[in-house]
BANU-534406 format. One line per field, with one value per residue: residue in three letters; chain; residue number from 1; y, z, x of N, C-alpha, C in turn. Coordinates in nm, 3 decimals. Layout:
N
code: c(ala;...)
unit: c(A;...)
pos: c(NUM;...)
n.py: c(Y;...)
n.pz: c(Z;...)
n.px: c(X;...)
ca.py: c(Y;...)
ca.pz: c(Z;...)
ca.px: c(X;...)
c.py: c(Y;...)
c.pz: c(Z;...)
c.px: c(X;...)
END
This chain:
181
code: c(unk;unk;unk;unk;unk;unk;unk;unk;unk;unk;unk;unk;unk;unk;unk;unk;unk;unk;unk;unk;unk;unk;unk;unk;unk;unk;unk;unk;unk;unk;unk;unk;unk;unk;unk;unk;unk;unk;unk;unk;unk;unk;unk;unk;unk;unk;unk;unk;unk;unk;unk;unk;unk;unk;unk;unk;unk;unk;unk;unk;unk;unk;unk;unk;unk;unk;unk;unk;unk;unk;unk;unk;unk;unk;unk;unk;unk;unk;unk;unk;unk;unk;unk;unk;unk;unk;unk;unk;unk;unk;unk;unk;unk;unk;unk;unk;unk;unk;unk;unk;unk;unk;unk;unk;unk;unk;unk;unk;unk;unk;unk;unk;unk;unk;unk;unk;unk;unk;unk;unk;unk;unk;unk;unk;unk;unk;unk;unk;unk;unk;unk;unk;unk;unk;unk;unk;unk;unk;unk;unk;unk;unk;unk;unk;unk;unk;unk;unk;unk;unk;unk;unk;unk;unk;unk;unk;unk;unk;unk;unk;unk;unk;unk;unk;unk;unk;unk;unk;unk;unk;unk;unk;unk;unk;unk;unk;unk;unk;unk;unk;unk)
unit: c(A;A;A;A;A;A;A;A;A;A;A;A;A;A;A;A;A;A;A;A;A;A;A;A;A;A;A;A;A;A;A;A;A;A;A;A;A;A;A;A;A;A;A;A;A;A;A;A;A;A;A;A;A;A;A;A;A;A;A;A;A;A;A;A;A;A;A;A;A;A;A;A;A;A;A;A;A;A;A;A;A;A;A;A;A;A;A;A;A;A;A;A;A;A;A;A;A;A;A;A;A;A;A;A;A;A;A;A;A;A;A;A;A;A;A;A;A;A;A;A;A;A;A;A;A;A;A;A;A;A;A;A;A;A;A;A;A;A;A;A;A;A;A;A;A;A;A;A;A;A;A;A;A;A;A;A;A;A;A;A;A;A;A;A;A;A;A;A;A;A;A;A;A;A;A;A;A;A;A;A;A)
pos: c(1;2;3;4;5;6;7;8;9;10;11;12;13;14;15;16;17;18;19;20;21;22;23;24;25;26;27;28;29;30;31;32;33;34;35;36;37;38;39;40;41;42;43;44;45;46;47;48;49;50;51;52;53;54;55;56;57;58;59;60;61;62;63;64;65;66;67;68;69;70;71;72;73;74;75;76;77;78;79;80;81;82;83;84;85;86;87;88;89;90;91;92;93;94;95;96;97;98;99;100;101;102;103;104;105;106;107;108;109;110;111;112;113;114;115;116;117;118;119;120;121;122;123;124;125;126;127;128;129;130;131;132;133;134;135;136;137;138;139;140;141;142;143;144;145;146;147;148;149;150;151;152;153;154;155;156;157;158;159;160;161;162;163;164;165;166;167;168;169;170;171;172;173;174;175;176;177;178;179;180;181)
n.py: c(-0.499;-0.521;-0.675;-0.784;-0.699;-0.793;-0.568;-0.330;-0.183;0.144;0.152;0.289;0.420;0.631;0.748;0.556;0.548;0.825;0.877;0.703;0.824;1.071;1.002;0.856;1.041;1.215;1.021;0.977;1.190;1.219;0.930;0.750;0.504;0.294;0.281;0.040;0.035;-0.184;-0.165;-0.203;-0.394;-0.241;-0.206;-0.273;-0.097;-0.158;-0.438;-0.793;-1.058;-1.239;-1.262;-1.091;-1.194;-1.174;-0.880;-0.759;-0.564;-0.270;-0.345;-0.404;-0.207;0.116;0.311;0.192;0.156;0.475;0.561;0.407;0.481;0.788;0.706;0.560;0.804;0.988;0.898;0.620;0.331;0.047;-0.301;-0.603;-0.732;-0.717;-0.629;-0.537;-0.326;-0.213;-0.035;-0.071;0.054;0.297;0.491;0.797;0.873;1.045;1.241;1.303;0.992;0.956;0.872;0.848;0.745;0.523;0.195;-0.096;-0.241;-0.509;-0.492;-0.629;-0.695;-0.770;-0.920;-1.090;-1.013;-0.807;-0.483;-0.283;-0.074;0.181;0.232;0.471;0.543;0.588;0.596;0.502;0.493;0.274;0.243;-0.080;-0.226;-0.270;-0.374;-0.305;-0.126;-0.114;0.062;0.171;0.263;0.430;0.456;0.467;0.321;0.364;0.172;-0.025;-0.122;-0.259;-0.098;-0.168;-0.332;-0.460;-0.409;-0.587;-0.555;-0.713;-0.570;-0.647;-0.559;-0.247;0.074;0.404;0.357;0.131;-0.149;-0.424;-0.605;-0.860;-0.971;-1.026;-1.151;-1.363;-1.431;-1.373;-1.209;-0.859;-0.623;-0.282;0.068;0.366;0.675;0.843;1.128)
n.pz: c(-1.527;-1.447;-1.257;-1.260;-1.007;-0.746;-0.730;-0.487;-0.323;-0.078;0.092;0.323;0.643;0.776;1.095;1.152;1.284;1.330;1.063;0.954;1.130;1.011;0.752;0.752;0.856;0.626;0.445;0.511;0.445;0.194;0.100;0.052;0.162;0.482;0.563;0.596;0.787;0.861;1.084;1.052;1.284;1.464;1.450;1.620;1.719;1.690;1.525;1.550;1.500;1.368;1.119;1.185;1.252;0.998;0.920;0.825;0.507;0.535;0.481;0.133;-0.180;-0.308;-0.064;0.095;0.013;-0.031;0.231;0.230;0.045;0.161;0.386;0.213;0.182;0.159;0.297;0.255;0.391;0.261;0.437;0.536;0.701;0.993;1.190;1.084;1.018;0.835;0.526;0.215;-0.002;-0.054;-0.101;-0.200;-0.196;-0.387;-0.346;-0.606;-0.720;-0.773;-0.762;-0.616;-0.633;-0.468;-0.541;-0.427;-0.567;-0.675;-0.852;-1.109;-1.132;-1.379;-1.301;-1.131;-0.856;-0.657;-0.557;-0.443;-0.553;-0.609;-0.760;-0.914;-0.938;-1.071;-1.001;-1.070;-0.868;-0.736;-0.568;-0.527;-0.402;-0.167;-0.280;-0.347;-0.615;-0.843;-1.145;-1.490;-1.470;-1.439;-1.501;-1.375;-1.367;-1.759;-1.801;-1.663;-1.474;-1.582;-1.797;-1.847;-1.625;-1.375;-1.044;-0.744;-0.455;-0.170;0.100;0.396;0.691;0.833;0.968;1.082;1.130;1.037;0.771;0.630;0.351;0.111;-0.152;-0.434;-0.667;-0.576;-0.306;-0.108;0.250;0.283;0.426;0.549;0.636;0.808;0.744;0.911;1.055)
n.px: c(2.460;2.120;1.900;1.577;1.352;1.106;0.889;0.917;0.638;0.525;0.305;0.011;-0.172;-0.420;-0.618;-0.851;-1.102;-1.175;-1.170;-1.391;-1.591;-1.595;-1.703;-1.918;-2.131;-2.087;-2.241;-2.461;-2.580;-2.630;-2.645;-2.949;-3.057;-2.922;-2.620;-2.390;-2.088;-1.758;-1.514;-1.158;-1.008;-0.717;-0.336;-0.072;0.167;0.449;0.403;0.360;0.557;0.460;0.190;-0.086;-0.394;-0.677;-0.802;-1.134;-1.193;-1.334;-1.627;-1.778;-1.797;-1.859;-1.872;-1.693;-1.513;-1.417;-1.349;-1.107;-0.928;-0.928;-0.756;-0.545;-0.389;-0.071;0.275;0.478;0.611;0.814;0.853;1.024;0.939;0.733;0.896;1.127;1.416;1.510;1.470;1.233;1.195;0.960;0.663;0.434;0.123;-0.103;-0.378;-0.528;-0.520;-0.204;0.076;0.451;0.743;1.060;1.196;1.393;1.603;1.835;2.187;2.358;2.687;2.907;3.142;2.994;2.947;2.716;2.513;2.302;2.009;1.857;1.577;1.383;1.006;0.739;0.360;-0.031;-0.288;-0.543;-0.849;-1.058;-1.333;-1.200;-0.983;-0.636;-0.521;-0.204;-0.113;0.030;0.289;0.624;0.905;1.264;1.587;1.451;1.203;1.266;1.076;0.784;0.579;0.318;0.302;0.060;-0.040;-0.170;-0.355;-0.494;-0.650;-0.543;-0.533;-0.555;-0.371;-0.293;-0.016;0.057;0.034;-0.126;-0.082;-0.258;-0.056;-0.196;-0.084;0.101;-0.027;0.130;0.234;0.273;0.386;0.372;0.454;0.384;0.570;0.762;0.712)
ca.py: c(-0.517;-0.442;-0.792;-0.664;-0.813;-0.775;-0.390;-0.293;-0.018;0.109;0.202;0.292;0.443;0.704;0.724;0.498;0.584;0.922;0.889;0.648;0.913;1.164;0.976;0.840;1.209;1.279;0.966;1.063;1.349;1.137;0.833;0.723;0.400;0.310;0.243;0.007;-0.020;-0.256;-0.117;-0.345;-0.374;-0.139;-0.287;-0.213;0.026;-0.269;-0.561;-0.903;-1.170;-1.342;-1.181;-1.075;-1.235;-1.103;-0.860;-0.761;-0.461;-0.169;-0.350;-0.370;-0.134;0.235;0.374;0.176;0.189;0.602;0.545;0.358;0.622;0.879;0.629;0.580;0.936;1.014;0.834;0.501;0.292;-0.126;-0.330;-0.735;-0.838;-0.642;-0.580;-0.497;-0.236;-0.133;0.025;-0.106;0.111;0.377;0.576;0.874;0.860;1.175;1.262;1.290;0.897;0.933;0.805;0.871;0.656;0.397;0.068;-0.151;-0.370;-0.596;-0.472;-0.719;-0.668;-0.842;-1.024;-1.151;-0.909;-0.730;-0.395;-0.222;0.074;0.278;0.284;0.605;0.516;0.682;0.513;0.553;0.367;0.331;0.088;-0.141;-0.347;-0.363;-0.390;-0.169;-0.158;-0.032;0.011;0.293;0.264;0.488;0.413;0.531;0.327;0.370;0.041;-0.158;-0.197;-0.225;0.034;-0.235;-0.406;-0.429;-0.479;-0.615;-0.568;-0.740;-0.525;-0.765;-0.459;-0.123;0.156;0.486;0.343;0.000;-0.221;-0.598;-0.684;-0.986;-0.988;-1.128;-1.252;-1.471;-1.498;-1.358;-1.091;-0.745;-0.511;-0.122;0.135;0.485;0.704;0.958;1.322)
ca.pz: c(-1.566;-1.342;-1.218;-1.201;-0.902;-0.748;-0.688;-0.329;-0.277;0.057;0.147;0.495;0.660;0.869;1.168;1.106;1.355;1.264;0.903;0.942;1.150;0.918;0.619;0.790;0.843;0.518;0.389;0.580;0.392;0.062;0.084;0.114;0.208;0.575;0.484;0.730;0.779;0.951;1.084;1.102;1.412;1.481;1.360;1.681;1.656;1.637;1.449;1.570;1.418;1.237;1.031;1.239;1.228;0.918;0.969;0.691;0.453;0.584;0.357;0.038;-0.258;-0.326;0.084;0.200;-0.106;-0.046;0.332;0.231;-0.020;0.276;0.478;0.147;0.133;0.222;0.258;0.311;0.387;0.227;0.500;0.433;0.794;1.075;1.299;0.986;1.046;0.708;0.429;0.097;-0.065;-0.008;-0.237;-0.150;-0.250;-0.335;-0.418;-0.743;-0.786;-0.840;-0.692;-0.680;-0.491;-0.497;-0.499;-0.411;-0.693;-0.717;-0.951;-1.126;-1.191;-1.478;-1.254;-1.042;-0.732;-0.668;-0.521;-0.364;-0.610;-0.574;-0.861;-0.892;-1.024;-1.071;-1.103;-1.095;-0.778;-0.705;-0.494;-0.619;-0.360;-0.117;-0.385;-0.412;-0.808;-0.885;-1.264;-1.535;-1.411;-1.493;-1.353;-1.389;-1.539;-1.816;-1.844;-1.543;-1.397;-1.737;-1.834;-1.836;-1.502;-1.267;-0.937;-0.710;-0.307;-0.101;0.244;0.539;0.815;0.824;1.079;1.099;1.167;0.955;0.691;0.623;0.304;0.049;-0.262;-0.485;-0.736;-0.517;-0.188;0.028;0.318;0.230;0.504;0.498;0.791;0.771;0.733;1.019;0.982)
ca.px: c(2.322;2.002;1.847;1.448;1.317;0.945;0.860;0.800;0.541;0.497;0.156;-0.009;-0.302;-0.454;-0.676;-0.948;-1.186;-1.216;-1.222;-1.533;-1.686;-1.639;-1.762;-2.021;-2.191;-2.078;-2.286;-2.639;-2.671;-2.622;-2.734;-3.118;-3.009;-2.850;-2.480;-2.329;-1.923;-1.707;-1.380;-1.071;-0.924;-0.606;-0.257;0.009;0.270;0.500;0.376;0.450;0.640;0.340;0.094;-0.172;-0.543;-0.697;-0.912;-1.161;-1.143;-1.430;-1.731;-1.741;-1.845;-1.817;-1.851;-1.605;-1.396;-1.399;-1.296;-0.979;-0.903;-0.835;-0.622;-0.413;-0.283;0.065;0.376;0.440;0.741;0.787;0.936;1.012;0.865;0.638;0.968;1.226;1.418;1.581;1.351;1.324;1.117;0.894;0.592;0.381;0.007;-0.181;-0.577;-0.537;-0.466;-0.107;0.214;0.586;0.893;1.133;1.204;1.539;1.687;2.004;2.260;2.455;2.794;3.009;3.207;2.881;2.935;2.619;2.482;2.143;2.035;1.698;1.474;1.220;0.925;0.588;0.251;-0.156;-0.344;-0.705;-0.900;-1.137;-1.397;-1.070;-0.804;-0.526;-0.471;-0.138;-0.064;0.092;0.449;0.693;1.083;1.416;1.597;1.340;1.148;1.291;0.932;0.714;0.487;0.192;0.259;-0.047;-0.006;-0.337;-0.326;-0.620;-0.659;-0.575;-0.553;-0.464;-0.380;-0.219;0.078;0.095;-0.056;-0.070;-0.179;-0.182;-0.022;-0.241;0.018;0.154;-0.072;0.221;0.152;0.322;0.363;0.366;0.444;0.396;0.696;0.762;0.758)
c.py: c(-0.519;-0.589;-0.751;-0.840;-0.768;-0.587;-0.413;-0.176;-0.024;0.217;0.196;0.349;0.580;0.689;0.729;0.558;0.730;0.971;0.775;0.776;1.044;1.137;0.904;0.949;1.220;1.161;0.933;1.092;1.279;1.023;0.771;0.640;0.344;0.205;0.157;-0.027;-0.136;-0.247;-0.219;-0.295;-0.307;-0.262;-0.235;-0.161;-0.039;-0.386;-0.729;-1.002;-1.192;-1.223;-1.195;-1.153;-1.160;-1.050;-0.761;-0.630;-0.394;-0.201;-0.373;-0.297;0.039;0.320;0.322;0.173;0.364;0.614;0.460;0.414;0.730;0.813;0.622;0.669;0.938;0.904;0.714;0.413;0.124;-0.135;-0.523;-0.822;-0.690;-0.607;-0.551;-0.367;-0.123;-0.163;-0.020;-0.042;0.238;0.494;0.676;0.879;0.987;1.150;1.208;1.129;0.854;0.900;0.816;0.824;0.612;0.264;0.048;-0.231;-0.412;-0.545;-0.570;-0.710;-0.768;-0.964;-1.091;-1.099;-0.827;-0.574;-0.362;-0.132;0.076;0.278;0.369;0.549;0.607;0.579;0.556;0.439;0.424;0.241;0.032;-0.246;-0.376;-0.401;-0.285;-0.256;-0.058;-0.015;0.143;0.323;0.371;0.483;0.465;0.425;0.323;0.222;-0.077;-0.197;-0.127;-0.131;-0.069;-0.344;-0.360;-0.495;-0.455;-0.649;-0.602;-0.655;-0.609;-0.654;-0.337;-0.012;0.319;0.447;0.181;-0.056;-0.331;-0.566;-0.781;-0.965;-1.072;-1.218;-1.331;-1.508;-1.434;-1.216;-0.989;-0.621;-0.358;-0.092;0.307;0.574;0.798;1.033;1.345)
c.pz: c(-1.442;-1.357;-1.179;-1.088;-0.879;-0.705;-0.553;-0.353;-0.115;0.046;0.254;0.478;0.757;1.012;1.131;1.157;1.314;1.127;0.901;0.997;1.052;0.769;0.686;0.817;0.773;0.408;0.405;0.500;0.260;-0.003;0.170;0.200;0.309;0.549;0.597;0.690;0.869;0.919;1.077;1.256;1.381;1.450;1.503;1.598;1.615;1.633;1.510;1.461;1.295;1.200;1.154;1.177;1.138;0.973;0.846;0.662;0.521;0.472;0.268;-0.063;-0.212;-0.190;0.144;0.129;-0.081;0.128;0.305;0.166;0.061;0.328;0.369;0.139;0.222;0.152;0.309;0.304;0.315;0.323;0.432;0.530;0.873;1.181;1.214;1.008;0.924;0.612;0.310;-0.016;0.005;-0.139;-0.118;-0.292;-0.250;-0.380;-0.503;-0.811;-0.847;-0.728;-0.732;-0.543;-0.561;-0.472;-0.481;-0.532;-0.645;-0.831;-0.959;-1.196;-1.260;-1.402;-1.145;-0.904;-0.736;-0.565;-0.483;-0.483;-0.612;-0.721;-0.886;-0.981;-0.973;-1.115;-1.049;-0.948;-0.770;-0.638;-0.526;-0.521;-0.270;-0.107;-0.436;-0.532;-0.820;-1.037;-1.327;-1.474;-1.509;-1.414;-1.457;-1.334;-1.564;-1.828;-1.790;-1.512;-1.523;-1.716;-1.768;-1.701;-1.402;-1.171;-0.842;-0.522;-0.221;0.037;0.316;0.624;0.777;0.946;1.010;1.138;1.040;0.891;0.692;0.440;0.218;-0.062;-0.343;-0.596;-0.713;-0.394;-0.086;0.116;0.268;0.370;0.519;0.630;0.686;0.770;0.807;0.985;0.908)
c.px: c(2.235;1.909;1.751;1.410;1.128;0.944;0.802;0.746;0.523;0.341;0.103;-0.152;-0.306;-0.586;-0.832;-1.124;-1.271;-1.282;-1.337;-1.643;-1.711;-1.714;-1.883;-2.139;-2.233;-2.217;-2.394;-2.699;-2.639;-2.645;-2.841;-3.095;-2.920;-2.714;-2.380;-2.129;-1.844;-1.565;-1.313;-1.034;-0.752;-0.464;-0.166;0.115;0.374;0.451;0.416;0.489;0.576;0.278;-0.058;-0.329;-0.584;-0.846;-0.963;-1.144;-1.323;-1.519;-1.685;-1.823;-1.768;-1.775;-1.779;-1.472;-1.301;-1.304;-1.121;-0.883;-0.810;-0.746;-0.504;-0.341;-0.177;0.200;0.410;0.606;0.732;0.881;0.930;0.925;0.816;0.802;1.046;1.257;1.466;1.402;1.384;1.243;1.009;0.811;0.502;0.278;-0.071;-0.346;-0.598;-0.538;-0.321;-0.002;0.368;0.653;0.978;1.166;1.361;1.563;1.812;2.066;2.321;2.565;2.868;3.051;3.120;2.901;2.802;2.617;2.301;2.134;1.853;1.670;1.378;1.162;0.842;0.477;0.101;-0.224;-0.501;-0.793;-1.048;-1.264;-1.254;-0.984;-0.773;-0.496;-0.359;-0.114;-0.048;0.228;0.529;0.883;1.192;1.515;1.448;1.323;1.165;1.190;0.794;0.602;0.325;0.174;0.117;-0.019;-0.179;-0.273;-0.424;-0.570;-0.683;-0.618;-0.514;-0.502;-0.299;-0.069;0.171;-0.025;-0.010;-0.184;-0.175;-0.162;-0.100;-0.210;0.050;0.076;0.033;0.204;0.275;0.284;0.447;0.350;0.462;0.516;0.700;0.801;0.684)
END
């Protein structure tokens, strides 16, 4: 039997700097109104121990919502700490709002011996004021990670290279590295 545990997603970022400047341009010529952002500070390439100083999400509302958008695309690794070296999950985020990976589970065998086994899932993300909204699951097995789960991610930091952010189920930090290659 298949012991469901919490779903990792891995999610990351791209280069911040840039993608402000380019949406900043882009948001001149479109809005009347002077649109101010506030970057986070950069996430190192390796993470230390602790959870870094939180540093806030780029504003909030629709222009900084659209800036975090671009950083979500791609592929993203779940780790359990900022120096972890094994992977326990990993999703890839496209345009469109959609998502496809896997997670780790515990198998539980009869005689109480367990195992690692990959779960594929599929699901719908979209960010909200800041918050990654995951929800619309789809997994293999069918129905390990319910159809109607929502999952809610406050943006502590994010880089091209790594994310911090908080689980808002529980309050606990959740960190994400990008996946090389």
């Amino acid at each position: 039997m298949i012991k469901k545990t919490t779903v990792s997603l891995a999610i990351a970022a791209l280069s911040l700097p840039a993608l402000a400047a380019q949406h900043h341009t882009a948001a001149k010529a479109v809005v009347k109104a002077p649109v101010a952002v506030t970057l986070p500070a950069p996430i190192p390439a390796v993470m230390p121990d602790s959870l870094p100083a939180a540093t806030p999400a780029p504003g909030t509302g629709k222009a900084s919502d659209v800036i975090w958008r671009k950083i979500m695309l791609g592929t993203w690794q779940a780790v359990d700490s900022p120096t972890a070296t094994s992977v326990n999950g990993e999703a890839t985020f496209t345009p469109d709002g959609k998502a496809v990976g896997y997670t780790t589970a515990t198998y539980v065998y009869g005689d109480g011996s367990t195992s690692d086994v990959k779960v594929a899932m599929k699901f719908q993300w979209k960010i909200e004021n800041g918050i990654i909204v995951l929800d619309h699951f789809e997994s293999d097995p069918h129905g390990f990670i319910p159809a109607t789960q929502v999952r809610r991610f406050e943006i502590q930091s994010m880089n091209d290279t790594g994310a911090v952010f908080k689980d808002l189920s529980d309050g606990e930090p959740v960190y994400r590295r990008r996946k090389a290659g």
